[in-house]
N, C-alpha and C positions, 0 to 999 in steps of 0.2 A: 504493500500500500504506500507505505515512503517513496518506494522507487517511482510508482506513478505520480505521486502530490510532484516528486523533484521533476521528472521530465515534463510536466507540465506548465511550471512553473518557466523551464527554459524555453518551450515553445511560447509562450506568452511574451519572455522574454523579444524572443524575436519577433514577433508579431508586432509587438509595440512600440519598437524603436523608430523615432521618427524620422532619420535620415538627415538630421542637421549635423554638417559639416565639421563646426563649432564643436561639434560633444563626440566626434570620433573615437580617437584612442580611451576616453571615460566608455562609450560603450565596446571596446575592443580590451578594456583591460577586464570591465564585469564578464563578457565574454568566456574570456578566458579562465578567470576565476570562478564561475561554474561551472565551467569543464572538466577543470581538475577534481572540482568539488565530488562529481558525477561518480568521476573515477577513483576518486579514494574513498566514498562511501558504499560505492557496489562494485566498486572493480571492471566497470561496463568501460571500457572504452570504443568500441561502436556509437554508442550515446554521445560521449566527450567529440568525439572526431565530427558525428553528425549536428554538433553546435554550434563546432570550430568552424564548418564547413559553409552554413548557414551564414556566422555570424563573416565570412568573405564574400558573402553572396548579397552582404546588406550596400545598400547606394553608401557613399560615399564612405566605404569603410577603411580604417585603418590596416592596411593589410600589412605595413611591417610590425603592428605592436601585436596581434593576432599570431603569424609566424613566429616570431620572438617567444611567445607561448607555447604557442601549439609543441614546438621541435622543441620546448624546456621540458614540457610534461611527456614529450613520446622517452627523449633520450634519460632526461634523469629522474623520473619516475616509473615510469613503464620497462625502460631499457631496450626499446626500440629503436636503436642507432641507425639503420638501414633505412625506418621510414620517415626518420626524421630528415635525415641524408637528402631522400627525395622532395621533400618538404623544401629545404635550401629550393634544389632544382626548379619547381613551382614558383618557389617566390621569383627569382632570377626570371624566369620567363613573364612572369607577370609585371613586374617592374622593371628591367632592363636591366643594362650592366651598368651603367655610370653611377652608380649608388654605394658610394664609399662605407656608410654605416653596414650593409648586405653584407659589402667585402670584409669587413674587419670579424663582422659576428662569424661568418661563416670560417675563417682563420680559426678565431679561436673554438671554436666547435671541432674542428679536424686535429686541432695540438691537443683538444681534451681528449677525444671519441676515436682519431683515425688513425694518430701517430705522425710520428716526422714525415715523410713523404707525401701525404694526403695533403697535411697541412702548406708542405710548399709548394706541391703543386696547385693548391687554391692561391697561394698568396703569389706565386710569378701571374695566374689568372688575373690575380686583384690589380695588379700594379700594370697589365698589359692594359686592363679594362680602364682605369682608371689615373692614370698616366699624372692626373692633376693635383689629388687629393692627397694634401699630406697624411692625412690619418692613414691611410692606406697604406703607406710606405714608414711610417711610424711603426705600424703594427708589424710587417714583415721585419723589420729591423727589432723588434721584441719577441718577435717570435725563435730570431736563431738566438738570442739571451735565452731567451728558456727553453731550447733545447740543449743549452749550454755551449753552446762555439761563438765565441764573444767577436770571434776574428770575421767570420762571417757579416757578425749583426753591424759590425763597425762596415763591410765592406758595400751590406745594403744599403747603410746611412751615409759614405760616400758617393754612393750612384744618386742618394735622394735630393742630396746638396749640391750635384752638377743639375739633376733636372729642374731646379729652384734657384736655378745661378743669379735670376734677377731679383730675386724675389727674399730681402734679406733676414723679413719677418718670420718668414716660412723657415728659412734656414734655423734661426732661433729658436723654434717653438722644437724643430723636428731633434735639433741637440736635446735641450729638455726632456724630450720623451724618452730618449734615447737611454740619456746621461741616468734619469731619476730611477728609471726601470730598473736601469743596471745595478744603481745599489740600493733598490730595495731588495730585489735578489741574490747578494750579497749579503746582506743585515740577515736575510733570512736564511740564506746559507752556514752565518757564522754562529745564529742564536740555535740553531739544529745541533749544529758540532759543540757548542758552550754544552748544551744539554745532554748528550752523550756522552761528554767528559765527563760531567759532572757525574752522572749515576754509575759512571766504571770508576769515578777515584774517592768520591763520599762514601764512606758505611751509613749505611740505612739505621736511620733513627725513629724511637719510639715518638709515638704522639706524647706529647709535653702533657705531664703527667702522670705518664704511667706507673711508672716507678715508684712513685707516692701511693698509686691505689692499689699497688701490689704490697707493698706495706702494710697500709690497712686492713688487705683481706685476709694477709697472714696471723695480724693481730686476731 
């Protein structure tokens, strides 16, 4: 009976929406958030997808904050990596290539989900598609930092600062990105290692007190 009042409830959803521009991504983020809801109260994801599907089917809808969900809830709640995969491919066709934000999510979806070679075969795509966008070429240049070849990600961020030769602000922003990435992954490389030391060279200590309430219990 739940499951009917909830599918209900989402088909009304869509019925109702009035198609103002203005309130897009608000109804693409509710959207989404009952989809999930769907699938983590009954496990239906049939239901969730036929929401999700719907809710790309409404006039003037937000179809990258929709995506953005949809392929969060296939891949890291479901664990459906392949349909989420296709999911990317959809959006891509429906929105075109010159879409920097597309290319960067899609990046990091492949360094989480596909591994090194997926991820750079999207990321020479992103940078072919999108020639202009520094985020684009920011991202690729973070992407070989975290797969750890630093000489690499310096090497993208050389090619990024010749194709932004005029452009001085650009250059600025894309060191930045570059520069910050690098040592927070570093900071977080050496507080890993601080932490490993630590528990191979401290002896493990009793919670503060014990020693007293073993006292006690001996009295």
């Amino acid at each position: 009976m739940k499951k009917v009042e909830a599918r209900r409830r989402v088909y009304e959803f869509l019925d109702t929406v009035d198609g103002d521009p203005t309130r897009a991504q608000g109804r693409a983020v509710r959207c989404c958030e009952m989809a999930l809801n769907l699938y983590a109260e009954y496990g239906d994801m049939a239901e969730a997808r036929g929401l999700l599907r719907g809710g790309l089917m409404q006039r003037d809808a937000d179809y990258g904050s929709i995506y953005r969900g949809w392929i969060a809830m296939e891949a890291d709640h479901a664990g459906n990596v392949d349909f989420a995969r296709a999911l990317f491919a959809e959006w891509r066709a429906l929105c075109g290539d010159n879409n920097g934000g597309f290319w960067c999510r899609y990046i990091a979806f492949e360094a989480r989900h596909g591994g090194a070679r997926r991820a750079r075969d999207v990321a020479e795509a992103a940078v072919q598609a999108c020639p202009g966008e520094p985020a684009v070429h920011a991202k690729c240049a973070r992407l070989e930092l975290l797969l750890g070849h630093e000489g690499r990600a310096f090497a993208v961020l050389a090619r990024a600062l010749a194709a932004f030769g005029s452009d001085a602000a650009a250059q600025e922003w894309l060191v930045d990105q570059v520069r910050v990435y690098r040592d927070a992954l570093r900071r977080r490389t050496l507080a890993g290692r601080l932490r490993s030391c630590c528990r191979a060279v401290m002896p493990s200590r009793r919670p503060r007190g014990y020693e007293r309430l073993q006292t006690h219990r001996n009295n």
